[in-house]
Structures are given as structure tokens and as C-alpha cells.
N, C-alpha and C positions, 0 to 999 in steps of 0.2 A: 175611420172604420165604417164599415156597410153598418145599415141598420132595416129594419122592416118598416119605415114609414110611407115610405112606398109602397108596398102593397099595404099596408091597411087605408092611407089615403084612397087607394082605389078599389077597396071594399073588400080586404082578406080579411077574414079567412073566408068568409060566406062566400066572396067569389074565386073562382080560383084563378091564380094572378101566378104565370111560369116568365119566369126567367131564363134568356138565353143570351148565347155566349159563345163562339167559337175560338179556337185557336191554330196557331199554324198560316197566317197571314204570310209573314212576313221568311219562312226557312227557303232555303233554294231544292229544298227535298221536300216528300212525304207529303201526306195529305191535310187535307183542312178537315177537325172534328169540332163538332159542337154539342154542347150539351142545351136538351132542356129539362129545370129542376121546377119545381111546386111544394111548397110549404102549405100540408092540409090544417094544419093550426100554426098558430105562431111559435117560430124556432125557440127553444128554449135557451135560459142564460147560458147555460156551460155548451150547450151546441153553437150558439150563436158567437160566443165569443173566440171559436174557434175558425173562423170564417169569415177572409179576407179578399182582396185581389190575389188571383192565384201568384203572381208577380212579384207579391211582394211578403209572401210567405217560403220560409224554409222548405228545401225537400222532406226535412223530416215533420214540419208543422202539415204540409201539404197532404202527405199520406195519410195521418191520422184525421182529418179534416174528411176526406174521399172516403177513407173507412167508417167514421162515426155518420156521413151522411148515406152513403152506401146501404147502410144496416140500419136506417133509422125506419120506424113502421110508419110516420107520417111524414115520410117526404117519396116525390114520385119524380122518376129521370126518366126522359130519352136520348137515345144518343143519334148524331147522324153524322154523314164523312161525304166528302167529297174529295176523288180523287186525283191524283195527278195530271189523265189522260182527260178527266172536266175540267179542270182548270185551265189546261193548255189547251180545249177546244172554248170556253163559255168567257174566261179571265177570271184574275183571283177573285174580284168582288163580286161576281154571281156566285162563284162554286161556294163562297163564305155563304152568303141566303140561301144557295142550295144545298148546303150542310144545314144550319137551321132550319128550313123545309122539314127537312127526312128527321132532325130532332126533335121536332114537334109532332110531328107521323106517329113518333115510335112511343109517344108519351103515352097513348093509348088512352085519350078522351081530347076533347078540343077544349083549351081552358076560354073564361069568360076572358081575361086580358094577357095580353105578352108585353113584357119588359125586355129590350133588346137591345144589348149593349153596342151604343154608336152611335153615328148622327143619319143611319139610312135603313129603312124597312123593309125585308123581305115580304115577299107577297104570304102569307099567313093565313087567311079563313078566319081568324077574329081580330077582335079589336087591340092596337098596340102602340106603344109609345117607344120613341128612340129615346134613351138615356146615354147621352155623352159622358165618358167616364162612370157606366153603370157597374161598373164592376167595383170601384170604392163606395158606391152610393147604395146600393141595391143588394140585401140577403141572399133573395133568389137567385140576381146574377154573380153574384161572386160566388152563390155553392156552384152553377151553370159552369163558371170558370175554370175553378179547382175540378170539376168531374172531367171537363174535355183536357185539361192539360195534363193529368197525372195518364189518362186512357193516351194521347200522343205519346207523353213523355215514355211508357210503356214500348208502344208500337214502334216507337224509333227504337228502341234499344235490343227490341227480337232484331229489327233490321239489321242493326250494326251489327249483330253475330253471322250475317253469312258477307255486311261492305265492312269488312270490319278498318279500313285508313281515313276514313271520314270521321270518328270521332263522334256520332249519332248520339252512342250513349250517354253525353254529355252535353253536344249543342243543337240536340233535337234538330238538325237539319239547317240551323240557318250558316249563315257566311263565316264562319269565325274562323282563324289561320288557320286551325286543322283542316276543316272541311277542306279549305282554297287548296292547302298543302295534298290534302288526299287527292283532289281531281285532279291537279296536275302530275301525282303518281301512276294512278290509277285510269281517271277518264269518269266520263259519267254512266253513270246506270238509270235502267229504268226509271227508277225513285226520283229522280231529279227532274226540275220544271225546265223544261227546253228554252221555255219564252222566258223565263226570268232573268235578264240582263247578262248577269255575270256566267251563268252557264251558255246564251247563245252567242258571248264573247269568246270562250272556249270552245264553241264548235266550231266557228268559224275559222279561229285561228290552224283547230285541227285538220279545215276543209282546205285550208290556203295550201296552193302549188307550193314545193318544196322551190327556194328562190324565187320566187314574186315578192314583193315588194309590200 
């Protein structure tokens, strides 16, 4: 389980130590969002123990988790996205720190340190540390976590109501035999990452002469 030893090692509450996180790496649709969160005092026991790797918590643990952090009067989020048409121009690992970018932007102060789930640092404006598996380790970035995934998990599921044979509202965009089943029904849309492997196999199969080889 996350714990906040992490940020007060590195002087929270006095300084303020945000955690970020994005999700949406790895779907062949929809964009990459990240959250940045800030714990202005130390998370309390019943908030705290509510707060996990978004991964490895229930949809229903997850919700209540976004809402009790959502409405909490000492904790502070920003959100950022990077979208499909960045991704297919900059690649997934920029548009990921270019989603953090903009979630730090939007935090509305520059904290004194960032905690930044990975082993690689977006360009930032203060001071930051990679934490490999910061999301079971790190308070800040597992609330970071749980904000960006339940806001995705949202955003795919408006989508799925007008692609509705992809199955969005259930596998958030990545590979899973719906999705494959729906593009071969259907075809790709917007939403979908051109360069990402599996869909520029399906185009090209689409672009192949009828009998060629």
C-alpha cells in the first residue's frame, strides 16, 4: 500500500510535494490524461486508507476514492490530456510528459517538488524525482492515479455512446477482443492511434489492392 513517507521525507507538508501520474499509455484509442494531486497536510487515516494504485482497486473502491479526494478542502488537482492527433505527431512518451506538463499548469501554483510516476522526467519548472512503481509507493501519486483513470475511464465511456462496437465502456480503449472484433466490423475512427501497431496493420491491410498478395 502507498504511504506518505515520501512526501514528508522530502519536507511535506511545509513544502509542497504534487504527485503525478498519467494514464492511457498503453489503449489503441483515446487520449493520455494525467493527473497532478497535492496533499496540503498529511492525508488522513480513513482518506488515506482509501488510496491505492488506481489498478488495483475496484470500480467501485475507485469512485469513492475520486469523490472523497475530489471534495476534500486540503487536497489540490490538476488535470492535463494529450491528445490522439499529439501523440500520432510527438509518440506516446512525449504526449505522456505532455499530459503532465499541462497537469501541472493547471494545478494553479508551482509546487517545491514533483513525484512522477516512472523511471523518466518531464521537463517540469521544479524540482522532481522518478519513482519506479510510484503509484504503490507514493499517496500523492496513487490519488494522481485514481483522478486521471476514473476522468479516462469516464471520457471513453461518453465516446462509446456514439462508437458504440468497440466496447470503450468497458476496455477504456486498449486491445481487448472486443475492441479487435469491433475494428474489424466497423473500421477505425478518429479516436484511434494510427501509429500504434495494431491499427497501422489494419490500415494497411485496408489500403492493400483487392488480389495482391
Amino acid at each position: 500500500m502507498p504511504d506518505y513517507s515520501l512526501e514528508l521525507a522530502n519536507g511535506a507538508p511545509e513544502q509542497r510535494i504534487v504527485g503525478l501520474d498519467e494514464v492511457g499509455r498503453g489503449p489503441l484509442a483515446g487520449p493520455v490524461i494525467a493527473a497532478s494531486l497535492v496533499f496540503l497536510t498529511p492525508p488522513e487515516p480513513p482518506l488515506a486508507a482509501m488510496i491505492d494504485d488506481s489498478k488495483r482497486l475496484s470500480a467501485k473502491r475507485r469512485d469513492a476514492a475520486f469523490a472523497a479526494l475530489m471534495a476534500h478542502p486540503a487536497v489540490r488537482i490538476g488535470l492535463g490530456a494529450a491528445s490522439v492527433p499529439e501523440i500520432e505527431r510527438i509518440n506516446i512518451g512525449k504526449a505522456c510528459h505532455l499530459a503532465m506538463q499541462r497537469a501541472l499548469a493547471h494545478l494553479g501554483f508551482m509546487p517545491d517538488m514533483a513525484l512522477v510516476d516512472g523511471n523518466r522526467l518531464p521537463a517540469l519548472g521544479c524540482p522532481a524525482l522518478a519513482v519506479v512503481g510510484g503509484d504503490r509507493k507514493s499517496l500523492s501519486i496513487a490519488g494522481a492515479s485514481i483522478i486521471a483513470k476514473v476522468i479516462r475511464d469516464r471520457l471513453m465511456t461518453r465516446l462509446s455512446e456514439r462508437h458504440t462496437t468497440y466496447g470503450w465502456e468497458k476496455n477504456a480503449g486498449y486491445g481487448t477482443a472486443l475492441h479487435m472484433a469491433g475494428l474489424k466490423q466497423t473500421g477505425v475512427t478518429p479516436h484511434h492511434r494510427r501509429e500504434f501497431a495494431p491499427i497501422r496493420a489494419l490500415l494497411a491491410c485496408a489500403a492493400q489492392p483487392v488480389g495482391a498478395i
